[in-house]
DRENDO-1510 file (C-alpha; in Angstrom, 1 decimal, always signed):
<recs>
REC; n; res; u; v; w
REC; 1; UNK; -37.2; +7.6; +215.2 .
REC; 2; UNK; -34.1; +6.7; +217.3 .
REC; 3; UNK; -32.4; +9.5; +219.5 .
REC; 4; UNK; -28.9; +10.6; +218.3 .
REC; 5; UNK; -26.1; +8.7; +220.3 .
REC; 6; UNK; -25.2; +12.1; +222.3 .
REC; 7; UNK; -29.4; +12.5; +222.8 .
REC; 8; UNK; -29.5; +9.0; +224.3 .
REC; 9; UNK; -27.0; +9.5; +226.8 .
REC; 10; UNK; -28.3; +12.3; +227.7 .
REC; 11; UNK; -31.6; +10.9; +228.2 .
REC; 12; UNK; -29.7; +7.9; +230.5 .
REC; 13; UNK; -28.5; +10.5; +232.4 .
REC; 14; UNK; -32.0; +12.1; +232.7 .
REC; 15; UNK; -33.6; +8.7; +234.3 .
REC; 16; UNK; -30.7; +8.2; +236.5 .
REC; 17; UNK; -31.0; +11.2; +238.2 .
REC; 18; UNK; -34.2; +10.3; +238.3 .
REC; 19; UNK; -33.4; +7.5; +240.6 .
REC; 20; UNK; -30.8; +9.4; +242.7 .
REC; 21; UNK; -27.8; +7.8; +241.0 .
REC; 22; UNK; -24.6; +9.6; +242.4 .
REC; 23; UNK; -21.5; +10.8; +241.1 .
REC; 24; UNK; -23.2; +10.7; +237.6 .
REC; 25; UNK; -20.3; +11.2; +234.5 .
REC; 26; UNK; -20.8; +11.7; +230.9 .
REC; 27; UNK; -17.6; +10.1; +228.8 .
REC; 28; UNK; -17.1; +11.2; +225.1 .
REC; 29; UNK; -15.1; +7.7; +223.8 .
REC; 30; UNK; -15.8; +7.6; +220.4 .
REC; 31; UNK; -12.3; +9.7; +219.3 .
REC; 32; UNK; -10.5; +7.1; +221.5 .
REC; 33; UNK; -12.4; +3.8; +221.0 .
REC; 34; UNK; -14.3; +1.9; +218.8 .
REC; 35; UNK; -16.5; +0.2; +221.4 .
REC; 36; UNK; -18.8; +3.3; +221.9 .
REC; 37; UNK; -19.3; +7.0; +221.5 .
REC; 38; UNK; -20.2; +7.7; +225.0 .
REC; 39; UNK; -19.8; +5.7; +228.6 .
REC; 40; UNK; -21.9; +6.5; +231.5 .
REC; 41; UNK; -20.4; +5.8; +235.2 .
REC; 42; UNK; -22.4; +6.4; +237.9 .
REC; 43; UNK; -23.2; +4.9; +241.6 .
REC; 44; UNK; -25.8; +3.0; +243.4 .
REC; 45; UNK; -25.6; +3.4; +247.4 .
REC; 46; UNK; -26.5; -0.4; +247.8 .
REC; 47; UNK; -27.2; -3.6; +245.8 .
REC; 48; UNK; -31.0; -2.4; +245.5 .
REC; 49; UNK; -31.0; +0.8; +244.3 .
REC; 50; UNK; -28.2; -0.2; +241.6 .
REC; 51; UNK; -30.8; -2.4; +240.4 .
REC; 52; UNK; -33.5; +0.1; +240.4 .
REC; 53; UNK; -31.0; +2.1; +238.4 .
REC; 54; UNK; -30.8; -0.7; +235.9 .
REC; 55; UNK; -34.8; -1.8; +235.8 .
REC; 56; UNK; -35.5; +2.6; +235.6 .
REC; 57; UNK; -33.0; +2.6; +232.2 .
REC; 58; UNK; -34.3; -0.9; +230.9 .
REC; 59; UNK; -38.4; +0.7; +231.2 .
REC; 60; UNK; -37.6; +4.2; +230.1 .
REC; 61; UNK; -34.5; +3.1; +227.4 .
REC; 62; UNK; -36.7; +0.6; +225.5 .
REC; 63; UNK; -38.6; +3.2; +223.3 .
REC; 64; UNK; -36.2; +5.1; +222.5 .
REC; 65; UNK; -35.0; +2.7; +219.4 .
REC; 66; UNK; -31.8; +1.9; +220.6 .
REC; 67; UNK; -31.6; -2.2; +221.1 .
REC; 68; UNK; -29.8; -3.5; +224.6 .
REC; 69; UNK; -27.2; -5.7; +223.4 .
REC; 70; UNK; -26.3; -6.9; +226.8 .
REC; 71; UNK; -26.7; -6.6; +230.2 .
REC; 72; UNK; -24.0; -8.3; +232.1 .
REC; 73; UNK; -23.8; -8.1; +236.9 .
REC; 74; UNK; -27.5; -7.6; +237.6 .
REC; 75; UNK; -27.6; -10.5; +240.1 .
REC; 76; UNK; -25.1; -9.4; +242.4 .
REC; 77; UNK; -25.3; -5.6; +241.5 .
REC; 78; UNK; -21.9; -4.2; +242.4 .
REC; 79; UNK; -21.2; -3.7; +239.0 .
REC; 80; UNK; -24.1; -3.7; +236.1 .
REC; 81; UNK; -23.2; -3.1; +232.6 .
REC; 82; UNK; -25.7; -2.2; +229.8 .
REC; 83; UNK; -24.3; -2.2; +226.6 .
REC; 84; UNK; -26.4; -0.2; +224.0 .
REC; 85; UNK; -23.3; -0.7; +221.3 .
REC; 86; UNK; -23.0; +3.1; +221.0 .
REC; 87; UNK; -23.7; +3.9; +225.0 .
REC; 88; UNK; -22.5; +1.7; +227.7 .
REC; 89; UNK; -23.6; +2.5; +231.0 .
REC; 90; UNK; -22.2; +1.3; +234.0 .
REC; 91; UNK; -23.7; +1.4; +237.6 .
REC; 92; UNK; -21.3; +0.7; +240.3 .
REC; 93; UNK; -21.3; +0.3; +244.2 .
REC; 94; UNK; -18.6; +2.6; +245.6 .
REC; 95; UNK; -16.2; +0.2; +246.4 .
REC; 96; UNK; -16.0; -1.3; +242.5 .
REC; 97; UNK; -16.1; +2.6; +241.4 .
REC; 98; UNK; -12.6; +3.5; +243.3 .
REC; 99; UNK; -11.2; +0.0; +242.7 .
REC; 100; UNK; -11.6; +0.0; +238.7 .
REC; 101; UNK; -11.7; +3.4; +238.2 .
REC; 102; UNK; -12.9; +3.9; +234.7 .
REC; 103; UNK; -12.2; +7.7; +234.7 .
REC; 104; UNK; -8.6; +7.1; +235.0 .
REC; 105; UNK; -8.2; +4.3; +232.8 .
REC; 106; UNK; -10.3; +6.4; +230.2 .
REC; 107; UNK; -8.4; +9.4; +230.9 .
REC; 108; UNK; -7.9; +10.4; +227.4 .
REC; 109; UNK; -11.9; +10.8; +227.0 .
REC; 110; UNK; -13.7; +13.8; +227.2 .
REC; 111; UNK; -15.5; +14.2; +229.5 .
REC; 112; UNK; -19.3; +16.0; +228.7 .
REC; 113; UNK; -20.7; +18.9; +230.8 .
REC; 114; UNK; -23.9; +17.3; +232.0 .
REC; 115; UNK; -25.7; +21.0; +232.0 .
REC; 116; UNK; -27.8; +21.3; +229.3 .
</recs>
């Protein structure tokens, strides 16, 4: 049986701390957008731990009976999107995290207390 949308991401969340993602946040976009009820932002220190981010979530993610409908910056890693249609999770390098910055331009989202 599939994890609830808000379960799932927390379960993301769970396996990147795992792998020492930084700067983990938990966006609540489904009263805002159509595109998904909850983004994940979080950082990689380098272009190979923001892969091992990414591998981690594609081994741990795949059982959890939500399909990945796309995977898009794996090769050069400074910004990986995974795109589970109701989570999207991106993993940035530092740089591309202050230079796009998501949490402003979703600034109307809520954002979810990662203490559970």
């Amino acid at each position: 049986m599939a994890l609830s949308s808000r379960d799932f991401a927390f379960k993301a969340v769970c396996l990147l701390h795992e792998k020492k993602a930084s700067a983990v946040s938990l966006l609540e976009v489904s009263k805002i957008s159509l595109l998904a009820d909850h983004f994940i932002i979080c950082e990689g220190t380098s272009k190979i731990q923001a892969q091992a981010l990414c591998d981690h979530l594609l081994e741990n993610l795949a059982e959890e009976g939500h399909a990945l409908l796309r995977r898009e910056g794996y090769q050069e890693a400074r910004w990986i999107l995974l795109d589970y249609g109701d989570l999207v999770i991106h993993i940035f390098q530092p740089e591309e995290r202050e230079f796009y910055n998501l949490e402003r331009l979703w600034g109307k989202a809520e954002l979810v207390s990662l203490e559970r």
